[in-house]
C-alpha positions in Angstrom: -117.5 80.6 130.3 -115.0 83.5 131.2 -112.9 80.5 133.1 -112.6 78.8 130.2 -111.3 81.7 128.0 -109.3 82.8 130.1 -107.9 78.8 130.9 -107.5 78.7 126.6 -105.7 81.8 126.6 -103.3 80.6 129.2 -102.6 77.3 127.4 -101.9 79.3 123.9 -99.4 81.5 126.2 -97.8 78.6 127.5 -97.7 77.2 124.2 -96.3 80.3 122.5 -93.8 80.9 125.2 -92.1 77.1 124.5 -91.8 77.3 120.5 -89.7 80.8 121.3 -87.6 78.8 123.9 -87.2 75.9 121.3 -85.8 78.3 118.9 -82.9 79.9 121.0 -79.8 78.5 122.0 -76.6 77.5 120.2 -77.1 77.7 116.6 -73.1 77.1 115.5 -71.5 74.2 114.1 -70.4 71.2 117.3 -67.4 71.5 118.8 -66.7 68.0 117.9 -67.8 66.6 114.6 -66.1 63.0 113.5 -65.6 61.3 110.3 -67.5 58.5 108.9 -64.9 56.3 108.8 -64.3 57.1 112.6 -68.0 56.6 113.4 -68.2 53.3 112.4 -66.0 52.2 114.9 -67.7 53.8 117.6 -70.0 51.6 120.0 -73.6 51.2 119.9 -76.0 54.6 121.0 -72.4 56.5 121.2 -73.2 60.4 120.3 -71.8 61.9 117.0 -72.2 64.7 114.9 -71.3 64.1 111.3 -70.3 66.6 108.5 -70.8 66.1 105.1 -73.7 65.5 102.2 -76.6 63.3 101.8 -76.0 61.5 98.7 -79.0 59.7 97.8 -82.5 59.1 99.0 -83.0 55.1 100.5 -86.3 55.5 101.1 -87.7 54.8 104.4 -86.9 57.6 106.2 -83.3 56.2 105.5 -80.6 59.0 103.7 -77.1 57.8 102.4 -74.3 60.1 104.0 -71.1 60.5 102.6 -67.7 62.6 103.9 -64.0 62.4 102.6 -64.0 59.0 104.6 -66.5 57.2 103.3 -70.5 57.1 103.5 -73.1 55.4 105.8 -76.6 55.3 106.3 -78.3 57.6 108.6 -82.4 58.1 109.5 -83.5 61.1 109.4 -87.7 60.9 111.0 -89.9 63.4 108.5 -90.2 65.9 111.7 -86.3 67.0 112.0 -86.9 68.5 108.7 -89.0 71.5 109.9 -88.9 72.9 106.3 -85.0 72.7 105.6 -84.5 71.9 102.1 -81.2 70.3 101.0 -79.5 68.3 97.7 -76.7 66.0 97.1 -74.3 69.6 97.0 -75.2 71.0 100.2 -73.2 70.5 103.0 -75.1 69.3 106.4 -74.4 68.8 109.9 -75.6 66.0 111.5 -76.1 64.7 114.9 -77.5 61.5 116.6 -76.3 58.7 117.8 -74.7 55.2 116.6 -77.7 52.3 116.2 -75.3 49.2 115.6 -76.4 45.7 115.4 -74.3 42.5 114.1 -75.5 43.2 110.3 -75.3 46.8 109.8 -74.2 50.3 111.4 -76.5 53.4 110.8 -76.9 57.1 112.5 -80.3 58.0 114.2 -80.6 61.4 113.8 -81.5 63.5 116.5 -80.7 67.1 114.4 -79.8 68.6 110.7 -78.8 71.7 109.7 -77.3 72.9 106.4 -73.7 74.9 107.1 
């Protein structure tokens, strides 16, 4: 009994020791963000961090993104969320990576934050 206590309590410390580890680290905008007009001619699973608003709700996990340049579809999976709340007149950051195929261009997002 007192193994298995004390194996539970190790697991929670283990567990509790990766979410703070998680949630350190660079928190500032990239070094390197591009425009949309530039992404779309980047090549397929190319990395890029995008600045600019989410215009309109596609359903699907699926988020219309607009900058000075133009707009472009970009998934966003429910999990990146991790509470942040944002409208069509915030300003987020983006990053992912390109998912092009011969019909369409989008962003898989691999991060959001609101700047």
């Amino acid at each position: 009994m007192k193994r298995k206590i004390f194996g539970c309590l190790l697991l929670a410390l283990a567990l509790i020791g990766s979410m703070v580890y998680a949630q350190e680290g660079y928190r500032g905008p990239s070094a390197n963000p591009v425009t949309v007009e530039r992404a779309k001619g980047m090549r397929d699973d190319a990395a890029v961090t995008l600045r600019g608003k989410l215009e309109q709700f596609l359903g699907d996990e699926k988020y219309l993104f607009a900058d000075d340049t133009g707009s472009i579809i970009v998934e966003i999976e429910n999990k990146l969320w991790r509470g942040l709340s944002v409208d069509q007149n915030d300003t987020v950051e983006i990053t992912g990576e390109i998912d092009r195929d011969f019909k369409k261009i989008e962003v898989e997002v691999r991060s959001i934050k609101k700047i």
